[in-house]
FIZAFI-99695 format. One record per residue (C-alpha): residue in three letters; x, y, z. Coordinates in nm, 3 decimals. Layout:
% FIZAFI-99695
+------+---------+---------+---------+
| code |       x |       y |       z |
+------+---------+---------+---------+
|  ALA |       X |       Y |       Z |
...
+------+---------+---------+---------+
END
This chain:
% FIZAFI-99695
+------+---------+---------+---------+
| code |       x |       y |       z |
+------+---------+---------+---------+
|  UNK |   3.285 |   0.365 |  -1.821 |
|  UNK |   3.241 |   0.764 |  -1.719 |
|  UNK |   2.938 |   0.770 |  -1.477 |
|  UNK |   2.744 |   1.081 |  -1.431 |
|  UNK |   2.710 |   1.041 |  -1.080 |
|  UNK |   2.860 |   0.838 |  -0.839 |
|  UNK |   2.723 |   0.794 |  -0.510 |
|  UNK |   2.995 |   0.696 |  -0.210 |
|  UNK |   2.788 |   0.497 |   0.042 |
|  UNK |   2.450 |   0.314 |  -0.031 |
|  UNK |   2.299 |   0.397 |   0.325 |
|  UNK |   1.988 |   0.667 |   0.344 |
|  UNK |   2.101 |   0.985 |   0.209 |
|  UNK |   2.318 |   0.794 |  -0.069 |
|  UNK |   1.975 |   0.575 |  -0.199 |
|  UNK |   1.755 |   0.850 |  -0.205 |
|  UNK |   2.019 |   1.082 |  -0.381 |
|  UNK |   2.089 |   0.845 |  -0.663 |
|  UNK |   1.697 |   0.786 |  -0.671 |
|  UNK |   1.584 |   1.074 |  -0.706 |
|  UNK |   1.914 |   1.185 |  -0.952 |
|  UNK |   1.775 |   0.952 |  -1.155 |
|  UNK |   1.436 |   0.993 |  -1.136 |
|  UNK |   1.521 |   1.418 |  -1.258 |
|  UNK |   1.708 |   1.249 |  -1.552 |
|  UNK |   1.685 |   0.857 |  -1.701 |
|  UNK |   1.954 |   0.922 |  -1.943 |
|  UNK |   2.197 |   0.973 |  -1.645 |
|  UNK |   2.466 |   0.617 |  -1.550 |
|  UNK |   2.440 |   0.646 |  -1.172 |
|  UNK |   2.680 |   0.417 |  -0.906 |
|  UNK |   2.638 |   0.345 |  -0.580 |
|  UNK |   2.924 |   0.247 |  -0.413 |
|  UNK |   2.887 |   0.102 |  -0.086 |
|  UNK |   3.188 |  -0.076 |   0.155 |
|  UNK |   2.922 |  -0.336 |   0.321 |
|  UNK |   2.828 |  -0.642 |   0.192 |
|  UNK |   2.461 |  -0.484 |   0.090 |
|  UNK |   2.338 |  -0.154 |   0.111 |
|  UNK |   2.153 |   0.004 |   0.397 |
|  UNK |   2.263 |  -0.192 |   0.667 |
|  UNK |   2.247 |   0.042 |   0.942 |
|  UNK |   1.871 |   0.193 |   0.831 |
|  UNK |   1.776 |  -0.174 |   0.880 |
|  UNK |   1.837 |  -0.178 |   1.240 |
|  UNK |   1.658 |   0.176 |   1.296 |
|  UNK |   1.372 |   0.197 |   1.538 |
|  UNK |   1.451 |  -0.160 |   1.682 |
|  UNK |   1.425 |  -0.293 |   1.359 |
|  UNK |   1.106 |  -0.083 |   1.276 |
|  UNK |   1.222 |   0.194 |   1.112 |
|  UNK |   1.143 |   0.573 |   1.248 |
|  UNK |   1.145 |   0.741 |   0.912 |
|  UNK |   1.044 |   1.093 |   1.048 |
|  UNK |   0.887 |   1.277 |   1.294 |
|  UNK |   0.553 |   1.555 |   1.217 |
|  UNK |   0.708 |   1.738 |   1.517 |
|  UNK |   1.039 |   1.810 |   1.332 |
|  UNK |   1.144 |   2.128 |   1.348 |
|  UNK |   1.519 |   2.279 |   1.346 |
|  UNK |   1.523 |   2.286 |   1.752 |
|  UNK |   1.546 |   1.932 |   1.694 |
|  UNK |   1.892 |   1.949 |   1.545 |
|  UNK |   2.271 |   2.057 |   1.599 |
|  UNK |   2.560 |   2.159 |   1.476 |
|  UNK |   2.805 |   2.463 |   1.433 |
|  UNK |   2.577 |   2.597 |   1.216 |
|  UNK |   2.223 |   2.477 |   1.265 |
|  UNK |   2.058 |   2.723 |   1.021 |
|  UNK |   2.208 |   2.544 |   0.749 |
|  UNK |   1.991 |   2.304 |   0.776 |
|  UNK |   1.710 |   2.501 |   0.805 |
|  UNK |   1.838 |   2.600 |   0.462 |
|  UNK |   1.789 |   2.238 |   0.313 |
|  UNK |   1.457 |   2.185 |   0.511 |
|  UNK |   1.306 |   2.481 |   0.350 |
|  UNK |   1.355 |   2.302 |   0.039 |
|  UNK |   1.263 |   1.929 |   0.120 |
|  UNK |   1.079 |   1.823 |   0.452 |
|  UNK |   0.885 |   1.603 |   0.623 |
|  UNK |   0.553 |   1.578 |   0.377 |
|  UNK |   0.834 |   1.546 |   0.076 |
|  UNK |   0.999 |   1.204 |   0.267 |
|  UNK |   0.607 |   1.073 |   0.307 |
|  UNK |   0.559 |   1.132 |  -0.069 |
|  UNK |   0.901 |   1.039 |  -0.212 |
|  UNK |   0.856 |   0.678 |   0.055 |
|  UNK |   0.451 |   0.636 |  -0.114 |
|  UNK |   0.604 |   0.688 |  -0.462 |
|  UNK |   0.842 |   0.324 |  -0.433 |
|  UNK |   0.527 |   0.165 |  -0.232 |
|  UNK |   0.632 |   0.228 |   0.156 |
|  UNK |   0.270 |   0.363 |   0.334 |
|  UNK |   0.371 |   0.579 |   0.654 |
|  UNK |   0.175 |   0.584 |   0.975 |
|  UNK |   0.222 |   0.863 |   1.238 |
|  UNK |   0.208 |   0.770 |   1.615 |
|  UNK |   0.067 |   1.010 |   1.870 |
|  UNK |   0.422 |   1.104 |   1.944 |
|  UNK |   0.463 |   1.226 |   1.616 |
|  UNK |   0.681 |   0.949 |   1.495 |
|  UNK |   0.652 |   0.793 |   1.163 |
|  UNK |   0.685 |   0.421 |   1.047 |
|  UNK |   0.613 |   0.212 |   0.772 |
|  UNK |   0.281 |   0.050 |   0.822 |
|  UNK |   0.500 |  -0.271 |   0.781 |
|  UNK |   0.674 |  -0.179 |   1.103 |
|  UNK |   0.952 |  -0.354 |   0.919 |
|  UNK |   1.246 |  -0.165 |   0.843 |
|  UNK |   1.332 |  -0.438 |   0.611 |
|  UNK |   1.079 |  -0.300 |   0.400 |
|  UNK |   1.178 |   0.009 |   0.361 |
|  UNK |   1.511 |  -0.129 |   0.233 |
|  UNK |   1.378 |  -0.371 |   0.009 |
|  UNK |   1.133 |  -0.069 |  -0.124 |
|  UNK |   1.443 |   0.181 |  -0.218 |
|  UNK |   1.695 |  -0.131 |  -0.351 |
|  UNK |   1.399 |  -0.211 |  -0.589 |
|  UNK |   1.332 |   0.151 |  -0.659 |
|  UNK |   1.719 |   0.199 |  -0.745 |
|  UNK |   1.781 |  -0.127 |  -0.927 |
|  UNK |   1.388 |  -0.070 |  -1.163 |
|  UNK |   1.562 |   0.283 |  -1.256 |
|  UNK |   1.889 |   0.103 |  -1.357 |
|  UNK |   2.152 |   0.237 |  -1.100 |
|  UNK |   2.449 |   0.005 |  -1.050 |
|  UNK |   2.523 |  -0.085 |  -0.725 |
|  UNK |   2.849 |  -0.244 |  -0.595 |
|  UNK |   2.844 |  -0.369 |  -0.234 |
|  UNK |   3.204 |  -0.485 |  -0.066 |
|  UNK |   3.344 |  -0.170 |  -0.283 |
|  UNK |   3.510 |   0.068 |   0.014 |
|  UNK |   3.608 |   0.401 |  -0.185 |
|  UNK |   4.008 |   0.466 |  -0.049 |
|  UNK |   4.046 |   0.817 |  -0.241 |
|  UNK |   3.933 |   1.008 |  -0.548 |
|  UNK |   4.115 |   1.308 |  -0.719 |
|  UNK |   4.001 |   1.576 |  -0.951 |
|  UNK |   4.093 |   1.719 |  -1.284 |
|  UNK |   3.812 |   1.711 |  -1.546 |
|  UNK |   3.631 |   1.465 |  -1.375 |
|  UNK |   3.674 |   1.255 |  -1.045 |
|  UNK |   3.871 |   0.944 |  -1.040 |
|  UNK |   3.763 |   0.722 |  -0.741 |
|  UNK |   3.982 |   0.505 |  -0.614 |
|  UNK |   3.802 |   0.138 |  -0.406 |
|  UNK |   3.882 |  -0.186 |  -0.361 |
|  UNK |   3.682 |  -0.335 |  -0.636 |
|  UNK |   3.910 |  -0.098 |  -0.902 |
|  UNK |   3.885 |   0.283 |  -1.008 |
|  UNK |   3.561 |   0.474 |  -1.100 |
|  UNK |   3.528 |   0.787 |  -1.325 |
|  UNK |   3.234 |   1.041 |  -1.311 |
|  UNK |   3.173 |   1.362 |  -1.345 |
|  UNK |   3.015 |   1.453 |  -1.046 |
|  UNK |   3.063 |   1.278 |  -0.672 |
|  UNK |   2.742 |   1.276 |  -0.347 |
|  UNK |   2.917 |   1.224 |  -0.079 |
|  UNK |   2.716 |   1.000 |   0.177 |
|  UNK |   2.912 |   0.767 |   0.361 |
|  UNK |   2.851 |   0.630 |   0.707 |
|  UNK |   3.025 |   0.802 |   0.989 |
|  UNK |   3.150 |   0.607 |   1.314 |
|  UNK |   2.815 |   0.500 |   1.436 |
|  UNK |   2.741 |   0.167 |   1.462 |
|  UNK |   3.053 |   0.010 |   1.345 |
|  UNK |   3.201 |  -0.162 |   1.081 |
|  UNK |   2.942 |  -0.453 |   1.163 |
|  UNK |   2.688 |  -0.168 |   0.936 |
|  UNK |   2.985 |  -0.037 |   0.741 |
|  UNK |   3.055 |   0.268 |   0.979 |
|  UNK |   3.422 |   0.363 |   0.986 |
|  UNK |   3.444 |   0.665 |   0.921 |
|  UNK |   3.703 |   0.609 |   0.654 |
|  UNK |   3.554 |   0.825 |   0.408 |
|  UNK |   3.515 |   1.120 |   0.664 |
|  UNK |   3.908 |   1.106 |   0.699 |
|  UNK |   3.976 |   1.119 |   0.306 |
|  UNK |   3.773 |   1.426 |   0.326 |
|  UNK |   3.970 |   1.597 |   0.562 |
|  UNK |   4.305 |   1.482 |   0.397 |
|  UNK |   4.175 |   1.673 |   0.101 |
|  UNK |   4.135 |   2.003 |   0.357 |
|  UNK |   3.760 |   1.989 |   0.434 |
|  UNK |   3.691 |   2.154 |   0.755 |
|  UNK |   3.569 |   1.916 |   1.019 |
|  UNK |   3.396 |   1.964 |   1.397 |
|  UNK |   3.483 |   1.703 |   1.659 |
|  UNK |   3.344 |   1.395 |   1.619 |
|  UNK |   3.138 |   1.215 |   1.909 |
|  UNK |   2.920 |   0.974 |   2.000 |
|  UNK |   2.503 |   1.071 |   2.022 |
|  UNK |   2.221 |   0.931 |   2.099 |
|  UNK |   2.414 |   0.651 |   2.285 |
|  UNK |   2.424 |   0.479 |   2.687 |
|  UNK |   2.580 |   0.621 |   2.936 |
|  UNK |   2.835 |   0.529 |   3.211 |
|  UNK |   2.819 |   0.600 |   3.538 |
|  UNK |   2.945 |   0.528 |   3.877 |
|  UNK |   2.772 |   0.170 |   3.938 |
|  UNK |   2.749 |   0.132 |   4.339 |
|  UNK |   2.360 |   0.198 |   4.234 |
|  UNK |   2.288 |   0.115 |   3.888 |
|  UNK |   2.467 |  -0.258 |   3.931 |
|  UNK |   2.212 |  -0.341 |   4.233 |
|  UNK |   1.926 |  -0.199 |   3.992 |
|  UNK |   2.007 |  -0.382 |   3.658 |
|  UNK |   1.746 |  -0.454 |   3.466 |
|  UNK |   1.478 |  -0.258 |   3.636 |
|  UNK |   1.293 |   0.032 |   3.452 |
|  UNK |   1.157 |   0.332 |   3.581 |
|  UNK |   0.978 |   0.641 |   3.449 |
|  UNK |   1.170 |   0.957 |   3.517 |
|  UNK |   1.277 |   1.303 |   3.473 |
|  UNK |   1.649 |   1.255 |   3.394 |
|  UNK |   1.830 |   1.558 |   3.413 |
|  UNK |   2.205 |   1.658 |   3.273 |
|  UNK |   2.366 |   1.891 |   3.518 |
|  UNK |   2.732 |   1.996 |   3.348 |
|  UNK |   2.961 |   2.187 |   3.610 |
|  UNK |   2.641 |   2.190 |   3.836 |
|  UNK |   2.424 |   2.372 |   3.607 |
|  UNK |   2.133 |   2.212 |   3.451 |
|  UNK |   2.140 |   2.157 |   3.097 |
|  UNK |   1.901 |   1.940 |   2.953 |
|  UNK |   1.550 |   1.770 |   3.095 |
|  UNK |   1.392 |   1.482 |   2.937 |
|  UNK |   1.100 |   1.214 |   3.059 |
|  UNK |   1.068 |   0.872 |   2.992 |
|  UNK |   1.148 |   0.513 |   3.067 |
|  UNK |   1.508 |   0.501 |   3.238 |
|  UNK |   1.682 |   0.153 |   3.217 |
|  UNK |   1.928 |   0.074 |   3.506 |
|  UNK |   2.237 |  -0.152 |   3.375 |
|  UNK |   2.549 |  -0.271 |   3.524 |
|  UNK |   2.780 |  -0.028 |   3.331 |
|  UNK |   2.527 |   0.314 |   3.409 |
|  UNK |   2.228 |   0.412 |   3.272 |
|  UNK |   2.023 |   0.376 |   2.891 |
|  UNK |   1.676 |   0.444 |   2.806 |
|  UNK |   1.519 |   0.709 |   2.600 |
|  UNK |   1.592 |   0.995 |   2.835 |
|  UNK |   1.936 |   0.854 |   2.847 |
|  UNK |   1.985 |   0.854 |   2.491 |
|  UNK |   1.842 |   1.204 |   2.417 |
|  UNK |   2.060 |   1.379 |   2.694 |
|  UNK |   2.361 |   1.204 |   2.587 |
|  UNK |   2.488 |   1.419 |   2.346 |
|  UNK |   2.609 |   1.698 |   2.549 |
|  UNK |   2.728 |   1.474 |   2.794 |
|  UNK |   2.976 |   1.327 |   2.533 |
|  UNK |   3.105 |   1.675 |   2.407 |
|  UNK |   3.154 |   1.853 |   2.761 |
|  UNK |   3.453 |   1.925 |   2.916 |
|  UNK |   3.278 |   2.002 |   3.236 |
|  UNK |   3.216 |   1.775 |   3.534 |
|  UNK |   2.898 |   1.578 |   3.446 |
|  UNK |   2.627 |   1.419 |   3.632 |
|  UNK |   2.253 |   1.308 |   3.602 |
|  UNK |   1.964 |   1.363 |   3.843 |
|  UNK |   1.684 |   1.148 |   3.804 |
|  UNK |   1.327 |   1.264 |   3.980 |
|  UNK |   1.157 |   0.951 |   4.030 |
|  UNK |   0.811 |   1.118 |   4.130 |
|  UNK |   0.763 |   1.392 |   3.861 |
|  UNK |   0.425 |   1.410 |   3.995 |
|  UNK |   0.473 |   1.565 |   4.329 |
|  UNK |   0.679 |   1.895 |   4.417 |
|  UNK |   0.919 |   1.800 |   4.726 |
|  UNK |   0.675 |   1.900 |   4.953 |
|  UNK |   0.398 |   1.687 |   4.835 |
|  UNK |   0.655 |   1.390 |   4.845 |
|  UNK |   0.765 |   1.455 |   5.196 |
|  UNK |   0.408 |   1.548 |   5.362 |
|  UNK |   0.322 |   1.180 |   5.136 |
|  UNK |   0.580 |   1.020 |   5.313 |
|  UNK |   0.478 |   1.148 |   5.625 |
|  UNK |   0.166 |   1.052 |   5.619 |
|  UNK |   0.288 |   0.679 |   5.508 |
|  UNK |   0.484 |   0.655 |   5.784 |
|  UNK |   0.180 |   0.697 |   6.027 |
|  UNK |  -0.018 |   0.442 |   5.834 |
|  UNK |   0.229 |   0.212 |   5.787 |
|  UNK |   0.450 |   0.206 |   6.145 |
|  UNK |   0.424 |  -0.119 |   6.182 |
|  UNK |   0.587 |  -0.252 |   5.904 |
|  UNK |   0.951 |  -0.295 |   5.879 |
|  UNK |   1.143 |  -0.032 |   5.653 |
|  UNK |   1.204 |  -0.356 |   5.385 |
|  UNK |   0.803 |  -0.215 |   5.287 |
|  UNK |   0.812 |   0.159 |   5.380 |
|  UNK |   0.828 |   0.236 |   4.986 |
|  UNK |   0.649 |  -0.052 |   4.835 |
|  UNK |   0.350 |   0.019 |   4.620 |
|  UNK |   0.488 |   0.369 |   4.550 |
|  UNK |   0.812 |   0.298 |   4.409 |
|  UNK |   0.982 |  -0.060 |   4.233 |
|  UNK |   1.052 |  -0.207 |   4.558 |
|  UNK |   1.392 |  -0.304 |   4.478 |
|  UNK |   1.430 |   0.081 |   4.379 |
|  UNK |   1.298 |   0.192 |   4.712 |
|  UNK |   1.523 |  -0.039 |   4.915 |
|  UNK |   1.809 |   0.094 |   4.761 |
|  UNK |   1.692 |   0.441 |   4.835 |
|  UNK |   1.645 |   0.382 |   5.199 |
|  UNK |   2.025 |   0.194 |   5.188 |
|  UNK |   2.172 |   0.502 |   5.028 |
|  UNK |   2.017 |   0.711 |   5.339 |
|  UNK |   2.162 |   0.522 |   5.578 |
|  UNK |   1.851 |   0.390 |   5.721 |
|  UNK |   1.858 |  -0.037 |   5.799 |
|  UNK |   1.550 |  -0.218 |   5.587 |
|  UNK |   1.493 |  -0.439 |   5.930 |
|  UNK |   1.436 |  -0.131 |   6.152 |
|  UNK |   1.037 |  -0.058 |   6.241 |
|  UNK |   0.905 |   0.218 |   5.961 |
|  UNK |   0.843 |   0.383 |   6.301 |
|  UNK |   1.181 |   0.497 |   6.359 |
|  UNK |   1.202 |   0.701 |   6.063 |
|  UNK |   1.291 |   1.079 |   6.212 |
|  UNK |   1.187 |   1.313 |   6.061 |
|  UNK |   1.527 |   1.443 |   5.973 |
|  UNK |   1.533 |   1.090 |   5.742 |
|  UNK |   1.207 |   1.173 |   5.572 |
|  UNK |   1.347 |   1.497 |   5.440 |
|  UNK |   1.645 |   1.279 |   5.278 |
|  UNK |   1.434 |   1.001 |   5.143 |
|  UNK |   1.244 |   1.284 |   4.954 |
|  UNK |   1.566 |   1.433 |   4.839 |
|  UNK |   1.689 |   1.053 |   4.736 |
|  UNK |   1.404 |   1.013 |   4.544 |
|  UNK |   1.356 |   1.343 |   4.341 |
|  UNK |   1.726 |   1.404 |   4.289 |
|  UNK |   1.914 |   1.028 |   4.249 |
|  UNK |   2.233 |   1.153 |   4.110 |
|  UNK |   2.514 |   0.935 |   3.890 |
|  UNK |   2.839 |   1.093 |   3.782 |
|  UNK |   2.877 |   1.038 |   3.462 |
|  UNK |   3.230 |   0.861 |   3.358 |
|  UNK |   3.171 |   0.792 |   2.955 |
|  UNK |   2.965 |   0.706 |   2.670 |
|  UNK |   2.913 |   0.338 |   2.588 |
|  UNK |   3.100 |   0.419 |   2.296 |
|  UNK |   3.022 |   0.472 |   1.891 |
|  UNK |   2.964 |   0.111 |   1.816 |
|  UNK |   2.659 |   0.152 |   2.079 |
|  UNK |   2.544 |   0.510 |   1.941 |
|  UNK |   2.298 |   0.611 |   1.691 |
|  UNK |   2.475 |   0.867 |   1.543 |
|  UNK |   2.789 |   1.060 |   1.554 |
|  UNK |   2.758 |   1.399 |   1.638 |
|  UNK |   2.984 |   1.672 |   1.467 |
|  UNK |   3.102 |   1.600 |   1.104 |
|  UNK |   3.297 |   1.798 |   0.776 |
|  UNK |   3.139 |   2.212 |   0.866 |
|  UNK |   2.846 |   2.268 |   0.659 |
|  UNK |   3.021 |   2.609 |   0.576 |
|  UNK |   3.250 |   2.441 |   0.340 |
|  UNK |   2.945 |   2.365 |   0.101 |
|  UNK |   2.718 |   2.615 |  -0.038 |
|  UNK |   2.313 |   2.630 |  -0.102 |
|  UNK |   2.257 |   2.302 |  -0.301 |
|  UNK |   2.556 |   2.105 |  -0.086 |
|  UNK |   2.840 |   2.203 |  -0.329 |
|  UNK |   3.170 |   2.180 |  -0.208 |
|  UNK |   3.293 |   2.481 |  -0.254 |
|  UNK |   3.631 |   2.336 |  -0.270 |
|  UNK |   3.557 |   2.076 |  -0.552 |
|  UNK |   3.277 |   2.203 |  -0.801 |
|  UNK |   3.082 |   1.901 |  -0.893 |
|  UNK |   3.130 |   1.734 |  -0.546 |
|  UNK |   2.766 |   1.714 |  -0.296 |
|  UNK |   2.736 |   1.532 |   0.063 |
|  UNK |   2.459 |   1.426 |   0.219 |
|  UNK |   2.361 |   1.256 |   0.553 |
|  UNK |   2.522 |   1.213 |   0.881 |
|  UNK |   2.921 |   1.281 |   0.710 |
|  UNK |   2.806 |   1.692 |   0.740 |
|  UNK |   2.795 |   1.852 |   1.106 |
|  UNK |   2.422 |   1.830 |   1.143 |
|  UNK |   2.241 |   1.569 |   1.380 |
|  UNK |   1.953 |   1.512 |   1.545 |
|  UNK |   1.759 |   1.386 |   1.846 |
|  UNK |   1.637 |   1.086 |   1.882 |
|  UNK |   1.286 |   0.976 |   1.673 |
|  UNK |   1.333 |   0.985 |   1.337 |
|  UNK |   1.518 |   1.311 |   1.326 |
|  UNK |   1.827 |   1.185 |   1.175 |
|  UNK |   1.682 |   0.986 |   0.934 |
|  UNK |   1.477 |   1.341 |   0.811 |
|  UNK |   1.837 |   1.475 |   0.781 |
|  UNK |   1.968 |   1.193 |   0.559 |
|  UNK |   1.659 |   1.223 |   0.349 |
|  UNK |   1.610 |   1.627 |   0.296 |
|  UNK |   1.976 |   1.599 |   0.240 |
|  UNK |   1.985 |   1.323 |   0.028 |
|  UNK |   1.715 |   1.499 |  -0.233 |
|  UNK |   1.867 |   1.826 |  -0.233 |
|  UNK |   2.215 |   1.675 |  -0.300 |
|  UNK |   2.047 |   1.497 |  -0.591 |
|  UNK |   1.871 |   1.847 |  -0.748 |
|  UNK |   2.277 |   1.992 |  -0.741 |
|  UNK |   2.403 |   1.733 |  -0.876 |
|  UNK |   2.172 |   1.627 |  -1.171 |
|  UNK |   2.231 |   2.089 |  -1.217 |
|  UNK |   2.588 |   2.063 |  -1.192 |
|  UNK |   2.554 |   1.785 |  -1.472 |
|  UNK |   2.373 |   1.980 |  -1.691 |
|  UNK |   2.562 |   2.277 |  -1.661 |
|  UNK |   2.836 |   2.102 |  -1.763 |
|  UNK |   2.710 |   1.992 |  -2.079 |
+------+---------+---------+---------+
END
């Protein structure tokens, strides 16, 4: 059978694509081909199983890439109040947080799964799971090669997973490497959005503990990126929101790396110290074990007070005020080298991808006319809340307009 359009991966970009290809034109045969043993595995896991569809606060600072204005170029054409209709129109309701971030009102990303496999199968596209695409070649049409036998259409969206995740969610990045064999341009690949590893003479003693925090990316000394939030200490480094957000750059630098967390965000240093000052007058006869509690975790100040040398059984009396000045200096600047990444089984997303530049307005190859890609395979990411997922989905919809074109044209 010649499809019109086959889709390679049935994650978020490749769904929506063959949705809304179909949805432009009924008459066209549509595939999804997807390497798991059922489509969307990874979206299910989004959002701690919730889902973060979007985010009202997208905007392009919100990505990278090589060449971020690209996607400014799709965004212009579908955004966020295009996801919240396209996600109504197959029965998912969206609610928006005070953050900005969108979910179903399910909370349930199992729902928004089961919503676009019922939107894809009511339209009549074929799906075939455990079907991992190993090449495709051109002449008149494509001929796609996959374990479950050989495909022909006449026009390919390119959508499949990355190195995120795993091959637990069908993330191997295979079909990233047959791109390149064919010449596609590609930017180095990465982990984002994922834990860090640090020296653990701190984080070990802290493990489980959270804090709220400034947590600061300093490459070769110079401050990069600051972001707030809930900091999780573990026994390989550091996680957490902050973490996660920062962790891109740290992954891609060549550059000596380190974070600084400010545990009191509130106070400039010399609020903090004249504070601490003042506790130690009101609180001399305690032993230093206390000297923190009830202003920071008290397993968190202890090891502050360790790390300046000071002994927790010494009289909160003794403190000079020499060691005041370094408690401060402890506690708005804790800094961990940075060592690694937990990895791209742990991460999010992968950061860097084929160069946009080898595709043109509607996500043409310009290599292979009648070729499209969508989703996290191009080198555009995003922070974390729902930003990626807005990139799979923009990109997914304006895949699906060139295609369904190129189709037509064709005729």
């Amino acid at each position: 059978m010649l499809y019109d359009i086959l889709v390679i991966g049935g994650g978020a970009a490749g769904l929506v694509a063959a949705i809304c290809a179909k949805r432009k034109n009924n008459k066209l045969n549509i595939l999804v081909c997807e390497s798991a043993d059922r489509v969307c595995k990874k979206l299910i896991t989004t959002g701690n199983g919730r889902c973060n569809i979007t985010n009202k606060n997208a905007d392009i600072t919100k990505y990278h890439g090589t060449d971020v204005s690209y996607a400014k170029k799709v965004f212009d054409k579908y955004f966020v109040n295009d996801t919240v209709e396209f996600f109504s129109s197959i029965g998912v309701e969206i609610i928006f947080e005070e953050d900005g971030r969108a979910y179903p009102y399910s909370y349930q990303a199992s729902s928004v799964v089961d919503a676009l496999r019922f939107a894809a199968d009511e339209l009549g596209i074929a799906t075939k799971c455990d079907c991992k695409v190993l090449d495709f070649d051109k002449k008149d049409n494509f001929a796609v090669k996959t374990t479950a036998g050989e495909f022909t259409a006449k026009s390919l969206i390119v959508t499949g997973g990355m190195l995120s995740g795993g091959k637990s969610v069908g993330s191997d990045g295979s079909v990233f490497q047959i791109l390149k064999s064919k010449s596609f341009k590609a930017a180095k690949t990465t982990p984002a959005i994922v834990q860090l590893k640090t020296e653990t003479d701190i984080t070990r003693q802290l493990k489980g503990i959270k804090v709220n925090a400034n947590a600061s990316l300093l490459l070769g000394g110079k401050k990069s990126r600051t972001e707030y939030g809930e900091v999780l200490f573990t026994d390989y480094g550091l996680s957490g929101p902050p973490i996660l957000q920062i962790s891109r750059e740290a992954a891609r630098t060549t550059l000596e790396c380190q974070v600084v967390l400010d545990l009191a965000v509130e106070y400039s240093f010399e609020d903090l110290k004249n504070l601490l000052l003042e506790r130690r007058q009101n609180l001399k006869n305690r032993t230093l074990e206390n000297f923190l509690t009830g202003f920071l975790n008290k397993r968190l100040g202890q090891v502050i007070l360790k790390k300046c040398g000071l002994k927790l059984t010494d009289s909160v009396a003794k403190i000079s005020d020499k060691d005041i000045i370094n408690i401060a200096e402890a506690i708005k600047n804790l800094t961990f080298k940075v060592l690694d990444t937990t990895g791209f089984n742990n991460s999010q997303v992968t950061a860097g991808g084929i160069l946009t530049g080898e595709f043109d307005e509607c996500l043409q190859s310009k290599k292979y006319k009648g070729l499209f890609a969508a989703g996290e395979i191009l080198d555009i990411d995003g922070d974390c809340g729902g930003y990626n997922l807005q990139w799979a989905w923009s990109s997914g919809m304006l895949a699906s307009v060139g295609a369904v074109k190129y189709i037509g044209d064709k005729k």
